[in-house]
Biotite code that builds the C-alpha atoms (Angstrom):
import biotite.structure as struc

atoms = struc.array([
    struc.Atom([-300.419, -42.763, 13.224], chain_id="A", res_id=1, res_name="UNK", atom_name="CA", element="C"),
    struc.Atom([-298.961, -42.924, 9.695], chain_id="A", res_id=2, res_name="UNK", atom_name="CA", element="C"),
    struc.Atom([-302.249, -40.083, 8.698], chain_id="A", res_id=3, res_name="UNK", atom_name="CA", element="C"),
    struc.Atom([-300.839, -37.981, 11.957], chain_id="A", res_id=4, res_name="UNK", atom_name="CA", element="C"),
    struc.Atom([-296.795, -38.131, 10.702], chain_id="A", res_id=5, res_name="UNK", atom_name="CA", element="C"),
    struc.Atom([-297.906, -37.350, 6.864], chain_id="A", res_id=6, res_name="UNK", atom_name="CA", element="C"),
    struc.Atom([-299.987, -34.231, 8.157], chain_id="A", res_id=7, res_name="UNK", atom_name="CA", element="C"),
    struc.Atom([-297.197, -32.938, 10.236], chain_id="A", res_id=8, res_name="UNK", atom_name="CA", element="C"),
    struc.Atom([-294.685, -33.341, 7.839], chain_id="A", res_id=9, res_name="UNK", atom_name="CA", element="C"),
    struc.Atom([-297.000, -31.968, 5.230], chain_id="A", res_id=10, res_name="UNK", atom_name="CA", element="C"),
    struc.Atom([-297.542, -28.863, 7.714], chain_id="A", res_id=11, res_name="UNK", atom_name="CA", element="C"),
    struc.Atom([-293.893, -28.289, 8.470], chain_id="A", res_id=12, res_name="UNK", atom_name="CA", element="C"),
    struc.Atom([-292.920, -28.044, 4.922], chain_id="A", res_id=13, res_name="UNK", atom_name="CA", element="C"),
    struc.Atom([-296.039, -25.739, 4.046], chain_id="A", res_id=14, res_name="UNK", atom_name="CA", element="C"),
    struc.Atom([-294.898, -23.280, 6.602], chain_id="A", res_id=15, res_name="UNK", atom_name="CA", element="C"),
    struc.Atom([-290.762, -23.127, 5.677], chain_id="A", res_id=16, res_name="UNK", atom_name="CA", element="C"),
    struc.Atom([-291.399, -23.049, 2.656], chain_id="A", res_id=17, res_name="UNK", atom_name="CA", element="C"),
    struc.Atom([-291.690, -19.101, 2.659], chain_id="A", res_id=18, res_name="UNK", atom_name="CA", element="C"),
    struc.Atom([-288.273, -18.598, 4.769], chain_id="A", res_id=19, res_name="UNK", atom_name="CA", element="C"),
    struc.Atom([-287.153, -20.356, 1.317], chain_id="A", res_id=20, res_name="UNK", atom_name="CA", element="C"),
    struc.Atom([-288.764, -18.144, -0.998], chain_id="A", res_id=21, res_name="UNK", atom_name="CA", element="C"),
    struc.Atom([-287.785, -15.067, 0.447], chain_id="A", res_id=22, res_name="UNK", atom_name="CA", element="C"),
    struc.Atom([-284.898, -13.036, -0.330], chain_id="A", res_id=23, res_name="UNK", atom_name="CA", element="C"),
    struc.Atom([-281.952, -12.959, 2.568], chain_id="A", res_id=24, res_name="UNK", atom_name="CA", element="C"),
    struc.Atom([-280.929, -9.261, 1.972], chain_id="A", res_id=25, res_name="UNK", atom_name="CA", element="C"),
    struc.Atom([-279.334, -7.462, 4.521], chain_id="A", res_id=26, res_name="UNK", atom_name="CA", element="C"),
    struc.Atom([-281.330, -3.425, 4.285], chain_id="A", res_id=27, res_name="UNK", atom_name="CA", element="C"),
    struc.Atom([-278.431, -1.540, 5.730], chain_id="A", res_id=28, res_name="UNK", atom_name="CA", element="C"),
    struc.Atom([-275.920, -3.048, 3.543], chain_id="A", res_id=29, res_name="UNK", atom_name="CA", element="C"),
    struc.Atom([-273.263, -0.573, 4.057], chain_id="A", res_id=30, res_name="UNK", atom_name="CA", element="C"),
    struc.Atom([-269.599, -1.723, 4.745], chain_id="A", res_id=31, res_name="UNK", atom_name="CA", element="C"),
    struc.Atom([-267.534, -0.707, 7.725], chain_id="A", res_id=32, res_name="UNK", atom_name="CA", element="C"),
    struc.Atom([-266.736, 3.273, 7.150], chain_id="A", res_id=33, res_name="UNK", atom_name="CA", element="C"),
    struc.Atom([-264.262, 3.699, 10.149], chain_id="A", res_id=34, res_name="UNK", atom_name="CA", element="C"),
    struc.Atom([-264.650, 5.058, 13.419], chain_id="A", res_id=35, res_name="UNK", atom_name="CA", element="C"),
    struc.Atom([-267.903, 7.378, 13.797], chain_id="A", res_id=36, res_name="UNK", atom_name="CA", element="C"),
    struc.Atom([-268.237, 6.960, 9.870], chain_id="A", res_id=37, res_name="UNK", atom_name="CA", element="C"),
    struc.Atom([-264.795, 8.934, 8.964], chain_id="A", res_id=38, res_name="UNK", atom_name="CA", element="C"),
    struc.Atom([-263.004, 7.219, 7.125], chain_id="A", res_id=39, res_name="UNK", atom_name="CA", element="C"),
    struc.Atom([-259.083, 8.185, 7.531], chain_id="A", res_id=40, res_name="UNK", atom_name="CA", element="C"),
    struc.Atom([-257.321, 8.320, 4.403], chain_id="A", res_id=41, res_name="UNK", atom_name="CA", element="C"),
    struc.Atom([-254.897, 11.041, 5.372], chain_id="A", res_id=42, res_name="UNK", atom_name="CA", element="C"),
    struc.Atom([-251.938, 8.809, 6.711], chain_id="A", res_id=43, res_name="UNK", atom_name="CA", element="C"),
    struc.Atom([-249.915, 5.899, 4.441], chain_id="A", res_id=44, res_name="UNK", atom_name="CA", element="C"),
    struc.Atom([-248.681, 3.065, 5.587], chain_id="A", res_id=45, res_name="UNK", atom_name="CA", element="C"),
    struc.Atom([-245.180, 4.445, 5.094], chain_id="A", res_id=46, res_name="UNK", atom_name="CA", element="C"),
    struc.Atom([-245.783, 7.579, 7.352], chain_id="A", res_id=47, res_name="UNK", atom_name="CA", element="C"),
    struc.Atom([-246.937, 4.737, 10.090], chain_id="A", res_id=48, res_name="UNK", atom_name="CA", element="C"),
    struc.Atom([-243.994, 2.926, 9.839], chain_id="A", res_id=49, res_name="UNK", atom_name="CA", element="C"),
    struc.Atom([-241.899, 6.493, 10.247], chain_id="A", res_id=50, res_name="UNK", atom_name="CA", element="C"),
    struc.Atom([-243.627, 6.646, 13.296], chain_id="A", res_id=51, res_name="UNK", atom_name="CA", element="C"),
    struc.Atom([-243.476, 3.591, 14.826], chain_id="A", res_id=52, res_name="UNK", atom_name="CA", element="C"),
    struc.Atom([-239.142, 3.911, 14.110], chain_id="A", res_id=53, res_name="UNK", atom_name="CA", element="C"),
    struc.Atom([-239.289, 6.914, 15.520], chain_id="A", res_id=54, res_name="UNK", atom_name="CA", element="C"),
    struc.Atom([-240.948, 6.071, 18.435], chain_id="A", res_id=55, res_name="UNK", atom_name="CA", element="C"),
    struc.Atom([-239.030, 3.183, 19.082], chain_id="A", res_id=56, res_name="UNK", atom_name="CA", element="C"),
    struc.Atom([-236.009, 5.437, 18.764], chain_id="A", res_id=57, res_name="UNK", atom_name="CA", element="C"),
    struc.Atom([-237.516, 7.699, 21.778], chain_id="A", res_id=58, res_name="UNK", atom_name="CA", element="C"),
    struc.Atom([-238.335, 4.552, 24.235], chain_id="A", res_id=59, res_name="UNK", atom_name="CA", element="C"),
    struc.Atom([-241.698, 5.090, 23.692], chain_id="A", res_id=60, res_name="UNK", atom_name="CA", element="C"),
    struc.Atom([-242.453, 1.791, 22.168], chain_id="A", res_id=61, res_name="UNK", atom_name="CA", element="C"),
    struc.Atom([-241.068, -1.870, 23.863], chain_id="A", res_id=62, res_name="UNK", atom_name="CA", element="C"),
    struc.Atom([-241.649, -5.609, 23.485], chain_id="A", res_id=63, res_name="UNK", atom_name="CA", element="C"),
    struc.Atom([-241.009, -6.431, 27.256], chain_id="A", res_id=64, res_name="UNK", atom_name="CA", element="C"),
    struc.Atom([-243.042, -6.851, 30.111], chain_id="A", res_id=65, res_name="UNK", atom_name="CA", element="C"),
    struc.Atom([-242.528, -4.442, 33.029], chain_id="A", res_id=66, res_name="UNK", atom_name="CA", element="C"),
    struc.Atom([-243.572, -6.246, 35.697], chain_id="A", res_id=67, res_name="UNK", atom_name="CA", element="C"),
    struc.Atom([-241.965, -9.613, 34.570], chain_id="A", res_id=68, res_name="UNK", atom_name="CA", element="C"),
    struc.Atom([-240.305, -11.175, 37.934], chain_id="A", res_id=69, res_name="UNK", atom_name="CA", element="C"),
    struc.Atom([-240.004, -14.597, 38.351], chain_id="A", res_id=70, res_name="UNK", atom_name="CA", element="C"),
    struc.Atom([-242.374, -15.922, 40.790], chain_id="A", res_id=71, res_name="UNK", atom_name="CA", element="C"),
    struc.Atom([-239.946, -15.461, 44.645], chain_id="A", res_id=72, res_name="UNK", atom_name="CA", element="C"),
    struc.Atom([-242.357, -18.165, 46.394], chain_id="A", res_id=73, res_name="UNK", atom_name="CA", element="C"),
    struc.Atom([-240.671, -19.582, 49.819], chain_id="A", res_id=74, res_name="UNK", atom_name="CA", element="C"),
    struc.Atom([-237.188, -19.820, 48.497], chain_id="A", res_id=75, res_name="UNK", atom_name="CA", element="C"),
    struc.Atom([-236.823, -16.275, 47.194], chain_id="A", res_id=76, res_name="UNK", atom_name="CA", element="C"),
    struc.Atom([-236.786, -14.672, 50.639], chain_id="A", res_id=77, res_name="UNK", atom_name="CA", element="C"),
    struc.Atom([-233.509, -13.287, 51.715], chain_id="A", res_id=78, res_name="UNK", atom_name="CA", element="C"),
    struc.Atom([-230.827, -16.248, 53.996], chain_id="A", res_id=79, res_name="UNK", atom_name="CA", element="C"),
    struc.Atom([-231.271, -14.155, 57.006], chain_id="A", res_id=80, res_name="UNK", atom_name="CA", element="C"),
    struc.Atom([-234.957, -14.060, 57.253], chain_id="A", res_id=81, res_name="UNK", atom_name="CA", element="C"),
    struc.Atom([-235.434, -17.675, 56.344], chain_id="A", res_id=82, res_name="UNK", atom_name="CA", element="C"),
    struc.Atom([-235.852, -20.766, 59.068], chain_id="A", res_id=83, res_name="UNK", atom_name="CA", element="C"),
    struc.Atom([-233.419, -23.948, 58.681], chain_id="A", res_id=84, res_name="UNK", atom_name="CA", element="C"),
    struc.Atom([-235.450, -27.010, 59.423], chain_id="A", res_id=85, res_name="UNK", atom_name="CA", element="C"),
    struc.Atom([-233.975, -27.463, 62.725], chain_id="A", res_id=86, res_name="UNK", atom_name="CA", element="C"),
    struc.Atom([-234.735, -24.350, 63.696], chain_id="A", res_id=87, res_name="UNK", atom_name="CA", element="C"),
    struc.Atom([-238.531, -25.054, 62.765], chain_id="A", res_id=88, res_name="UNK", atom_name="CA", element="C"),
    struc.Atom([-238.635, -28.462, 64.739], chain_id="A", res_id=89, res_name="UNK", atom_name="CA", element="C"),
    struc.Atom([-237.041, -26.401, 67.951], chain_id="A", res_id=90, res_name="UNK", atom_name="CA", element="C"),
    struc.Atom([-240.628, -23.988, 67.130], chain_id="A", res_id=91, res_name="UNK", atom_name="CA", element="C"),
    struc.Atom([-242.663, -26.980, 66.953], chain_id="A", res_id=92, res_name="UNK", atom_name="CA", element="C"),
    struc.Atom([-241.080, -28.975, 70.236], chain_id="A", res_id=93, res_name="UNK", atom_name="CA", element="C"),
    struc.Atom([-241.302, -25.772, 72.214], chain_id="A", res_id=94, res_name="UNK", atom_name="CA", element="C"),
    struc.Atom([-244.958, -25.306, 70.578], chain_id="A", res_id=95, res_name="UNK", atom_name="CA", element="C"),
    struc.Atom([-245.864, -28.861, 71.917], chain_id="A", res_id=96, res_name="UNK", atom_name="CA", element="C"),
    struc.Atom([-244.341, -28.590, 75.021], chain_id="A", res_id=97, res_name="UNK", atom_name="CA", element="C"),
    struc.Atom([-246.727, -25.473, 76.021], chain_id="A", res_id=98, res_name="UNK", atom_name="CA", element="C"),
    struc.Atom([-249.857, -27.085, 74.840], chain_id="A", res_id=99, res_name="UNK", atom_name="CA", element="C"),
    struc.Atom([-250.080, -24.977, 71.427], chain_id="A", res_id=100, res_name="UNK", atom_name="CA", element="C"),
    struc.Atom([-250.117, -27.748, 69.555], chain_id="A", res_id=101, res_name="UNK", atom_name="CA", element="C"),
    struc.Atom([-252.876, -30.805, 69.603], chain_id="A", res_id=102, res_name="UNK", atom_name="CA", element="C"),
    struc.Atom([-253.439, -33.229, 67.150], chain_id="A", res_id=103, res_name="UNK", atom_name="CA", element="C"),
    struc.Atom([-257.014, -33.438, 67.792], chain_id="A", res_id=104, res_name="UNK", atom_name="CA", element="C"),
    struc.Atom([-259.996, -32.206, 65.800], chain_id="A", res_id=105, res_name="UNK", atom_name="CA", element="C"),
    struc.Atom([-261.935, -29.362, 68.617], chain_id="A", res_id=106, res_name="UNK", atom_name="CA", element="C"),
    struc.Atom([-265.067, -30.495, 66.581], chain_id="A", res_id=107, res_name="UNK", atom_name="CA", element="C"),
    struc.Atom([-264.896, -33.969, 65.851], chain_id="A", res_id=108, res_name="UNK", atom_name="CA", element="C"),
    struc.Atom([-268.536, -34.971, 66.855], chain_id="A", res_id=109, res_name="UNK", atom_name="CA", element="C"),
    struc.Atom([-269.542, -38.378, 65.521], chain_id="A", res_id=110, res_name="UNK", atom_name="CA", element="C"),
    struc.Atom([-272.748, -38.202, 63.066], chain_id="A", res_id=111, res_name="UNK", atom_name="CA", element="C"),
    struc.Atom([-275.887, -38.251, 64.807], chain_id="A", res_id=112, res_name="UNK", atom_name="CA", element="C"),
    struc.Atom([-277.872, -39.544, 62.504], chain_id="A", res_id=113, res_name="UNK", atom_name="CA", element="C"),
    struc.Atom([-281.111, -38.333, 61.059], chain_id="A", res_id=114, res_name="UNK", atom_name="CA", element="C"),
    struc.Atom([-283.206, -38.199, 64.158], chain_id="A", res_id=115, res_name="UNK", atom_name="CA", element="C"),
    struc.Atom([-280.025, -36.815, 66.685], chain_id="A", res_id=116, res_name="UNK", atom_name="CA", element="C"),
    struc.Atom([-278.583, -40.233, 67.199], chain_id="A", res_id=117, res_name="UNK", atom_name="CA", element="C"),
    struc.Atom([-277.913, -44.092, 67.944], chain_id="A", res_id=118, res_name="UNK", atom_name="CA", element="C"),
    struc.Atom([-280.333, -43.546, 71.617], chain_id="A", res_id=119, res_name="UNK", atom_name="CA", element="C"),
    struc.Atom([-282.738, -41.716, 69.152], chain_id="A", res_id=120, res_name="UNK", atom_name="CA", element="C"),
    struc.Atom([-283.169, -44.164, 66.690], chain_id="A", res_id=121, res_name="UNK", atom_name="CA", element="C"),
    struc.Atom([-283.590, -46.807, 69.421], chain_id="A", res_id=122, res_name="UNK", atom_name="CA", element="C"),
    struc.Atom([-286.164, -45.273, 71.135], chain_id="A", res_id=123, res_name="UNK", atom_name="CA", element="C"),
    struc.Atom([-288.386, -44.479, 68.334], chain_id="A", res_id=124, res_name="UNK", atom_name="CA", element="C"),
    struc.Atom([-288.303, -48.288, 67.092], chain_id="A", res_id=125, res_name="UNK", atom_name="CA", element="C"),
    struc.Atom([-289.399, -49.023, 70.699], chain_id="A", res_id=126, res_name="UNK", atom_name="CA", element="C"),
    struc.Atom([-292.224, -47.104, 70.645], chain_id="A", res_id=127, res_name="UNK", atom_name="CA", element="C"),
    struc.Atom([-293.836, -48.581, 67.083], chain_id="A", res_id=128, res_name="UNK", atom_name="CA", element="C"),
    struc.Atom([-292.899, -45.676, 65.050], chain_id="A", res_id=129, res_name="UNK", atom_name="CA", element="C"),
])
């Protein structure tokens, strides 16, 4: 084991030792040049600021969110169009009173089981299986 774990080690350091050796240069090294390689010398950076004041000026430029409402959720409808709570329980008591309104599951089907249920199960021990 110890001859298996010197020859691997051995073999591992044999074949990084190039990656070592080699030289990490990069062929294309050629920094950033601007957009589409034109570089854009033309403008100073007191021209930009000229334009950003004078923008600003025109209502062109703005720090604030348009859309920015607070969120309305069930409170921010108008008085008229919103239910008190008694009128809500008078929905609900009429609701009940014409059978709209059942507190019982339409689906609530015990679980069967694995082989369709309890009778299942039963008969299949009966039988030796």
């Amino acid at each position: 084991m110890k001859t298996f774990a010197a020859a691997l080690l051995m073999s591992t350091t044999v074949l990084s030792a190039g990656a070592y050796a080699s030289s990490n240069v990069e062929p294309n090294n050629v920094p950033f040049q601007g957009v589409f390689g034109q570089r854009d010398d033309s403008v100073s950076r007191a021209q930009v600021a000229q334009e950003l004041a004078q923008a600003k000026a025109q209502g062109q430029v703005s720090n604030v969110e348009p859309n920015n409402v607070a969120f309305q959720g069930a409170y921010g409808q108008d008085e008229s169009i919103a239910k008190t709570r008694a009128q809500v329980r008078a929905e609900l008591a009429d609701a009940k009173a014409h059978g709209l309104v059942s507190n019982v599951e339409p689906n609530n089907v015990p679980f069967q089981g694995v082989f369709g249920g309890r009778d299942a199960d039963n008969s299949r021990l009966a039988q030796g299986e």
